[in-house]
C-alpha positions, 0 to 999 in steps of 0.5 A: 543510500538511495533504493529503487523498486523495480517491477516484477511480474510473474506468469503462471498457467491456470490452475499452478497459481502460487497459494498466496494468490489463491489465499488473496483472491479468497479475501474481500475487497476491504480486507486486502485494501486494508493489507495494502494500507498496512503496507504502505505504512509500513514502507513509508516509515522505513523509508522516510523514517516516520516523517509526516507525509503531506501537511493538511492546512486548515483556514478559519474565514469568517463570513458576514 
C-alpha cells in the first residue's frame, strides 16, 4: 500500500489564527526544530518500519 501526503494549506485573518499556531509561535527555535525531529522520527518508523535510513561508511587510511 502506497501513501502520499498531499500539501494542505490553511488561510486565516489576523487575529483568528487557531490556538495551536499561537502555542508554536510562543516556543523557541530549539524547542519546535526538536518537535519537528520527534516527528520525523516518528513517521519514519511507521513508514519504513524502523529500517536504518542512510548508511555512514567510515575508511581508516593510513598515512606515511
Amino acid at each position: 500500500v502506497h501513501m502520499s501526503i498531499s500539501r494542505t494549506i490553511h488561510k486565516f485573518r489576523l487575529g483568528e489564527q487557531p490556538k495551536e499556531c499561537i502555542y508554536w509561535r510562543s516556543r523557541s527555535f530549539e524547542d519546535r526544530l526538536r518537535a519537528l525531529e520527534d516527528i520525523r522520527i516518528e513517521y519514519n518508523s511507521w513508514k519504513y518500519h524502523d529500517q536504518q535510513g542512510l548508511q555512514r561508511v567510515c575508511r581508516i587510511v593510513k598515512r606515511r
